[in-house]
N, C-alpha and C positions, 0 to 999 in steps of 0.2 A: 403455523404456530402462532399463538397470541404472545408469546412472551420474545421481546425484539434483542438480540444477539449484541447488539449495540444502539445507544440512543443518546443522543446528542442532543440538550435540552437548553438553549437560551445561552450558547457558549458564546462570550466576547472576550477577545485579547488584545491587548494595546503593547505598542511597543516602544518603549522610553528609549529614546535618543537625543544625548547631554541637555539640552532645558526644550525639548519636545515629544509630544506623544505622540503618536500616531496610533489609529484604529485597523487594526490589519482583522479582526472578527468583529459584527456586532450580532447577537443576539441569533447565532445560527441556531437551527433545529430540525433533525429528521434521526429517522430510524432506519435499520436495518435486520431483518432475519436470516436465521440460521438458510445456509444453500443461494442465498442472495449476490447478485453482481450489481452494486451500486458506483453510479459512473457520476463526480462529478468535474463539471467544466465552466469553463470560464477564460479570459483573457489575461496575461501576464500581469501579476501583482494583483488580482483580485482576492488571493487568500488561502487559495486550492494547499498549497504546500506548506501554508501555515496549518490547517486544518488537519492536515495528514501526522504532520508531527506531534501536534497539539495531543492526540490520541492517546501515542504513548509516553506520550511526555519528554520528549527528546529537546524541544524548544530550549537553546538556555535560558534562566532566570537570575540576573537580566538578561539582553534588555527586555525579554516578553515576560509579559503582565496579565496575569490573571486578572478580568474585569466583570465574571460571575459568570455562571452558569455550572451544566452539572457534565462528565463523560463517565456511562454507564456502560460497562462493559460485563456483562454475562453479573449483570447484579452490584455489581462492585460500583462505587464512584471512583473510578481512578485518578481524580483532581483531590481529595482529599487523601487515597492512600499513602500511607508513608513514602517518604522516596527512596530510604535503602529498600523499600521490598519492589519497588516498581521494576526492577529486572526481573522477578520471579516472573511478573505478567511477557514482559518480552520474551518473543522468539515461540514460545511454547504455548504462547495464550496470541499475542498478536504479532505475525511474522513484518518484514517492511521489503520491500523493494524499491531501492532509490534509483534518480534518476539519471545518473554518472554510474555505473559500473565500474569504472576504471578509478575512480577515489573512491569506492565501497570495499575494493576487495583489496587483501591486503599483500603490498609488490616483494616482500621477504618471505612468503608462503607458497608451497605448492598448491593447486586447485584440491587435492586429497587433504591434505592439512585442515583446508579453510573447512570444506565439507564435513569432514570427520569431527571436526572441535564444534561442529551446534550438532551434529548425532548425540556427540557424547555427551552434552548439555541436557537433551531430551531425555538419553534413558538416566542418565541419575537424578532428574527430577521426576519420572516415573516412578525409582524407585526409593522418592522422597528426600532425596540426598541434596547437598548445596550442590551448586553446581561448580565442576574442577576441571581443568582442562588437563587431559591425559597425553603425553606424546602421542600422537597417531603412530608412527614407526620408532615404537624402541626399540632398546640396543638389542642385539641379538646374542643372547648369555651361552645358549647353546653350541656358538662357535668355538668357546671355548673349554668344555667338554670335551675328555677322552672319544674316540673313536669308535670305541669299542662299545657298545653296549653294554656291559655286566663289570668294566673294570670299576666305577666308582663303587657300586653297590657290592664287589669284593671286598675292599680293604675292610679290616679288621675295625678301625675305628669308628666306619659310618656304618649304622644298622638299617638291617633289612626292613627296604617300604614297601606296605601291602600292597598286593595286587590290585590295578588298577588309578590305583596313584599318580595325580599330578603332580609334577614338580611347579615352582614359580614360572621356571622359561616355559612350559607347557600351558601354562594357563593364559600367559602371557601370550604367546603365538595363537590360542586358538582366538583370543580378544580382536587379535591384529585381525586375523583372516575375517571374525564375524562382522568386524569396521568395514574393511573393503569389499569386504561382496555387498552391506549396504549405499556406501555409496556408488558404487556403479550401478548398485540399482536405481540410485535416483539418476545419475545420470541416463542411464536409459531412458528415465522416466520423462526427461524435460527434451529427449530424441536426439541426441549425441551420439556421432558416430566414433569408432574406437574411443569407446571412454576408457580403455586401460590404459591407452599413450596420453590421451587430454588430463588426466588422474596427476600426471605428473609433469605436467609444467606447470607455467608462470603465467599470470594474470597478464603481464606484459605482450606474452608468445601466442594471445588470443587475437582474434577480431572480436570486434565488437558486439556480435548477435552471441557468439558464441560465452563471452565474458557476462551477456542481460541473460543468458540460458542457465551459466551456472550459480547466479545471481537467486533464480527462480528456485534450482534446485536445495541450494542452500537454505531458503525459506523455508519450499516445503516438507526440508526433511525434518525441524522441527517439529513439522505435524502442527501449524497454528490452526486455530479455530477462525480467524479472521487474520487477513493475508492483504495490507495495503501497500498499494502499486501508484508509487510515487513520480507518474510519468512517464513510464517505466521503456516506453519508445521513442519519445523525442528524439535521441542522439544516434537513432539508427535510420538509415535508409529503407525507403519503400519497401524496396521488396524484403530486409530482414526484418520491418514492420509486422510487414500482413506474418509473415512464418511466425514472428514471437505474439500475436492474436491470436494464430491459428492455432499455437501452442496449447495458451492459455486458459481457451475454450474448451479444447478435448482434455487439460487436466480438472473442469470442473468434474467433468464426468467420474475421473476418477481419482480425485481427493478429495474428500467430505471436507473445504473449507469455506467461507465467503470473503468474499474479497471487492475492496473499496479502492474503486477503480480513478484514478487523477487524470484529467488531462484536458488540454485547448484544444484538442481534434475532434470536432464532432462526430466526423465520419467512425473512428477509431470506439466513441463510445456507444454507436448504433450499432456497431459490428457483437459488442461483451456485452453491455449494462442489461438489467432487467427492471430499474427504476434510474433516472436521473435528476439529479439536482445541477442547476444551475448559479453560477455565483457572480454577485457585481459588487465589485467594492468593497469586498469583506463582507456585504452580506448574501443570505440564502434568498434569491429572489422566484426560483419556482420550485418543484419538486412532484415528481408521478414517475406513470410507467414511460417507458422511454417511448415505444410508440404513440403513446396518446401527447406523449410532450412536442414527439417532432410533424406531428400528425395537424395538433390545433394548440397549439402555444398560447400559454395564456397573459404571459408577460411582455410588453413592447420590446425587452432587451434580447430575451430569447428569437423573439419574432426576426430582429434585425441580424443574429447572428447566426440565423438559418437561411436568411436571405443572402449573407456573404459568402456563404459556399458557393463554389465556383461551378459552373453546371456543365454536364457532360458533354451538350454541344457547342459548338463553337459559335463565339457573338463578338462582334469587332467593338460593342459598347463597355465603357468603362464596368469593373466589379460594383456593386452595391457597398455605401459604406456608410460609417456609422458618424456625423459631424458632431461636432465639440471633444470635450476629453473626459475622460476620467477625475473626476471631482479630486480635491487638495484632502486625503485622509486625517491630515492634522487638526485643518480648521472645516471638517464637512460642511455642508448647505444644510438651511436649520427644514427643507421639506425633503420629498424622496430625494433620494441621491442620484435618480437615474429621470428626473426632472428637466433638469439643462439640455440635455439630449434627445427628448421624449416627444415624439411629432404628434401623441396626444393629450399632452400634459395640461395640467389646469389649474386655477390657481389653488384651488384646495392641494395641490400635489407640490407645489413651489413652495405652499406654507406650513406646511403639515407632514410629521414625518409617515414614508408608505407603511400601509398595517401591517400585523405580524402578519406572517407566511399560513394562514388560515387556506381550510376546504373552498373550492374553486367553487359557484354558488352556478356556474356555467349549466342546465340540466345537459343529461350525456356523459359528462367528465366521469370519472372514476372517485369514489371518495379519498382516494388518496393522492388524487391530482390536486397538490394546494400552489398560490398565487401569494404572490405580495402587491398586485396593482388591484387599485381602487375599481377600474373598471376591466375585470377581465374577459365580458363576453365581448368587447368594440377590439380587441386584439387581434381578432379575426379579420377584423375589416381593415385591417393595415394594407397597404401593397408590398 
């Protein structure tokens, strides 16, 4: 499809704290289409989470600062729409998955509760309606009802209702039943065993895979068009890792949505991504398919954080690592930002800020392999 589901064009945010600013985005840029898993990564505090929220606008304002740029969402600029209407975009248009589960979901609600309240968000904005939270389980009027079948519709005073006829508790009960049998279908969906006993507890009474599961669930049962995954494995152990990848993989298959995938795990976004971008320092420093990224990297920064993966066999020599730090965001360096650390940096690169995130000029590459370093076919010759 030529026309991109999301586009992210020359986005910068700054973040005011009491008489300083900090640069947390400069000038990101990339796209994504409809069926797409874009994975991006980066080191703690480069911006990934800023970026994520920035989308749907959750950032508060303050201390973040719009410092220009445009988010395109299925046509829309969502940095311009109003902000009473920016919830009509959330949940139904862009679902989130954060990366705490246990501060997402909420400790006074049943796991049925939580699920059922974005169902019922979905179909009344299906069927153009604001959105209203309905009790998942009301009261049940029918208990107090004669026993009998035909005594109310005896007495003299209440007239005969046509055949066929619902009463309120009747419409009302069929509502309840049509809620729970969709949410146990999503929970089947996310592979939950007895979802009619998990239905009804507490976020508390979970483990942790099981709490990022219903997490999932509760997203996709708004049915977004684009589904961003805030990390969304950090806080879980290995092996409920690979199960909630291995999840989220086989729901590509069968939930028509794209999903912009966070994370510092390289491994994690070689497993999902089908294009990657990389971040340093707030900004976008590469961007392609995930295989040609992890295959010939075209950025010194990428290069050096594929070299820190720790290799399968075993070596009594120190890991690979990366000397200097992470540049001072407030007052950056007036050339690249990833200059100071750069074993092939030059002074044009010390003086001069790195170019925009332009086509990799590399022949071979892909044309959607783009770079932000000056020299990206010598990246190869790195060690």
């Amino acid at each position: 499809m030529t026309t991109p589901l999301l586009a992210v064009e020359h986005l910068s945010i700054n973040y005011v704290v009491g008489a300083g600013t900090f640069r947390a985005l400069h000038d990101v840029s990339f796209e994504m289409y409809p069926g797409e898993v874009v994975g991006i990564v980066g080191e703690t505090g480069c911006g990934k989470s800023t970026l994520a929220h920035t989308i749907p606008r959750l950032l508060p304002e303050p201390p973040a600062q719009l410092g220009g740029g445009r988010v395109v969402f299925q046509g829309v600029d969502l940095l311009q729409y109003p902000k009473w209407r920016i919830p009509e975009v959330r949940g139904t248009g862009i679902g989130m998955i954060f990366q705490e589960p246990i501060n997402s979901l909420n400790p006074a609600f049943r796991i049925y509760d939580q699920i059922a309240e974005a169902i019922q968000v979905r179909r009344l904005r299906d069927q153009g309606k604001r959105p209203k939270f309905v009790p998942a389980e009301p009261f049940d009027y029918s208990a107090r009802a004669p026993k009998a079948p035909g005594e109310v519709l005896a007495h003299p005073l209440v007239p005969q209702l046509p055949e066929g006829f619902a009463t309120p508790a009747q419409r009302v009960a069929e509502r309840s039943e049509s809620l729970r049998e969709e949410v146990l279908r999503y929970l089947e969906l996310v592979r939950i065993n007895d979802p009619s006993t998990i239905l009804k507890l507490y976020p508390h009474q979970l483990s942790g895979g099981m709490r990022q599961r219903i997490m999932i669930a509760m997203a996709l049962s708004e049915r977004p068009a684009l589904l961003i995954a805030d990390e969304p494995t950090s806080a879980l152990d290995v092996t409920i890792q690979a199960q909630v990848l291995s999840l989220m993989n086989e729901l590509m298959d069968e939930v028509q949505t794209s999903i912009l995938f966070i994370s510092h795990d390289l491994g994690v976004i070689a497993e999902t991504a089908d294009q990657l971008g990389v971040m340093y320092a707030g900004e976008l420093v590469e961007f392609g398919p995930v295989d040609e990224v992890f295959r010939a990297p075209r950025h010194p920064y990428t290069k050096a954080l594929l070299r820190s993966i720790p290799s399968r066999y075993k070596s009594d020599g120190p890991l690979p690592s990366m000397p200097g730090k992470v540049p001072n965001l407030s007052r950056p360096p007036p050339g690249c930002l990833f200059a100071p650390r750069c074993p092939m940096a030059r002074e044009v690169c010390r003086k001069d800020p790195a170019p925009a995130l332009v086509g990799s000029p590399v022949p071979g590459d892909a044309a959607t392999h783009r770079s932000a370093c000056r020299f990206p076919a010598e990246v190869g010759d790195l060690p």
